[in-house]
C-alpha positions as CSV (number, residue, x, y, z in Angstrom):
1,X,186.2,67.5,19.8
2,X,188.2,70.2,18.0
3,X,191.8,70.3,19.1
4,X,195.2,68.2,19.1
5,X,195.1,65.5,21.4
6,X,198.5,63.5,22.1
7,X,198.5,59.3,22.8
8,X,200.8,58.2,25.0
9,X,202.0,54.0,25.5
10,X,203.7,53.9,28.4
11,X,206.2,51.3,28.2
12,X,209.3,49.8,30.6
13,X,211.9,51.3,28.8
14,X,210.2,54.0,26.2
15,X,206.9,55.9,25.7
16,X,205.8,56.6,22.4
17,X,204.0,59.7,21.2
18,X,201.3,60.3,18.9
19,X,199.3,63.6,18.2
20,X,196.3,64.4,15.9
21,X,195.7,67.0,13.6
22,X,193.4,70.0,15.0
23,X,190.6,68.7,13.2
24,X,190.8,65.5,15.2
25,X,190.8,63.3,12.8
26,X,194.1,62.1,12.2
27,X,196.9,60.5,14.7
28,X,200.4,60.6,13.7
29,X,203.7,59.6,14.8
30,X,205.8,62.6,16.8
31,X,208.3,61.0,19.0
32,X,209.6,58.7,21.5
33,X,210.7,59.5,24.4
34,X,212.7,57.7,27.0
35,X,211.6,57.2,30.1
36,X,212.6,58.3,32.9
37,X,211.6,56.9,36.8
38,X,214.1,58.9,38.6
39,X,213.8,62.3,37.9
40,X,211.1,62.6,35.8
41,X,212.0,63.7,32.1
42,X,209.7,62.0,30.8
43,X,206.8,63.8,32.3
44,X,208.5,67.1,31.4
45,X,209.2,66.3,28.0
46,X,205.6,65.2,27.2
47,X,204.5,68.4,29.2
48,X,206.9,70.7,27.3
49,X,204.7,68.8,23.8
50,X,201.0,69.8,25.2
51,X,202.5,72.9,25.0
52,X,204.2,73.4,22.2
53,X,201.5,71.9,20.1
54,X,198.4,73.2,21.8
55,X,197.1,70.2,22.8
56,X,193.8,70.3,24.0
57,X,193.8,66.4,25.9
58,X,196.2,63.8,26.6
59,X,195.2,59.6,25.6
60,X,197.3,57.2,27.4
61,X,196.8,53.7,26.7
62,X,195.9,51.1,29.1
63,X,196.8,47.6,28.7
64,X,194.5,45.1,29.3
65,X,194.6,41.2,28.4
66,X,192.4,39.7,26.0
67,X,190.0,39.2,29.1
68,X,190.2,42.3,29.9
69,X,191.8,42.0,33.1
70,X,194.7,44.5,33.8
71,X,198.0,43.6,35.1
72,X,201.6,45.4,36.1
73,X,201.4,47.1,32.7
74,X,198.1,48.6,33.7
75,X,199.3,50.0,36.7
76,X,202.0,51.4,35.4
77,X,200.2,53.3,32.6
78,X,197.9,54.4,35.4
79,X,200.1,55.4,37.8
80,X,201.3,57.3,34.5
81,X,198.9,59.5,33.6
82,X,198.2,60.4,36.9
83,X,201.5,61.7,37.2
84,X,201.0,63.5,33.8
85,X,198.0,64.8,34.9
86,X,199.7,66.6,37.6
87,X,202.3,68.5,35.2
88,X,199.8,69.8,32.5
89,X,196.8,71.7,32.7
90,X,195.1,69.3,30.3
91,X,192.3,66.6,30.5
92,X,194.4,62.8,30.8
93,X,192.2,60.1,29.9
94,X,192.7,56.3,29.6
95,X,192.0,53.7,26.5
96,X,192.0,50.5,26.6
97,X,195.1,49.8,24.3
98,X,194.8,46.0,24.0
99,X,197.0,44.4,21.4
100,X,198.2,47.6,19.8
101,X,202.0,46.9,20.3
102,X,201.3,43.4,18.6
103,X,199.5,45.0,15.6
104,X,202.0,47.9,15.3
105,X,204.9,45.2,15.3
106,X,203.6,43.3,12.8
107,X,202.4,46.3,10.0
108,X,206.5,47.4,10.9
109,X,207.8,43.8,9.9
110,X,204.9,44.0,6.9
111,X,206.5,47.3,6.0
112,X,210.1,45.6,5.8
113,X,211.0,47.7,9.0
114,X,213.2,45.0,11.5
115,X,215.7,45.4,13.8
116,X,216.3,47.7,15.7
117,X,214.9,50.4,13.1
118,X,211.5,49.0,14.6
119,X,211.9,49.3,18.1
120,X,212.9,53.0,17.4
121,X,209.4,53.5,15.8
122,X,207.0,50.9,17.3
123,X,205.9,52.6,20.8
124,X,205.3,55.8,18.7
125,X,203.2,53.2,15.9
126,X,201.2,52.1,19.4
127,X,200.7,55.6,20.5
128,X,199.6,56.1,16.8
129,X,197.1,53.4,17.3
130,X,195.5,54.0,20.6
131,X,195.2,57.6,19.6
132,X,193.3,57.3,16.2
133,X,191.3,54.4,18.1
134,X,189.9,56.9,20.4
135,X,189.5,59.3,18.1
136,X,187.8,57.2,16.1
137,X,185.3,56.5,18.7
138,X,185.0,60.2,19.8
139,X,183.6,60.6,16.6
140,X,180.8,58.0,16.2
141,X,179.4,59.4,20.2
């Protein structure tokens, strides 16, 4: 499991970023990045960051509803990663992201962070979360 991994949440208008120490251990924030249907910037960008910081796998989040059904937002994300896994030479991998926006939202307001100082940071908070919840879990297998 050695290694920096990146988490990716794909969303309408921005995808946050995450990546983890070498160790895999720990997920933190690295950047949001806006994205990009038309000509594919977005893909490029988060390709150009595998790169730059040797990342050995790529976590994208997959939204699913309490149920654990999977809507528009789901096929989105998957459609997603399978573009990303055509630009970098990588392992992409999906984890269920349920609820992470909502709980990254909400430890923002806790934090006094409103506005739109909060949108600017909550995708990469999500990408934070779905990345140290997989890493988490890689662990205890």
């Amino acid at each position: 499991m050695r290694g920096r991994r990146l988490g990716v949440d794909v969303g309408a208008v921005r995808i946050g970023v995450a990546v983890s120490d070498p160790a895999g251990v720990l997920a933190t924030p690295l950047v949001t990045v806006p994205r990009d249907l038309e000509d594919g910037t977005d893909l490029r960008t988060i390709a150009d960051l595998v790169t730059e910081y040797d990342v050995v796998g790529v976590v994208v989040g997959l939204p699913r509803t309490l149920a654990g059904r999977e809507g528009a937002a789901a096929e989105t994300a998957r459609a997603f990663a399978v573009a990303l896994e055509e630009a970098v030479d990588v392992p992409v991998e999906l984890s269920d992201e349920r609820l992470t926006t909502v709980v990254a939202t909400r430890q923002l307001r806790e934090r006094g962070v409103k506005g739109r100082k909060q949108r600017a940071v909550v995708d990469q908070a999500a990408a934070v979360a779905i990345l140290q919840g997989w890493l988490d879990a890689a662990r205890r297998r």
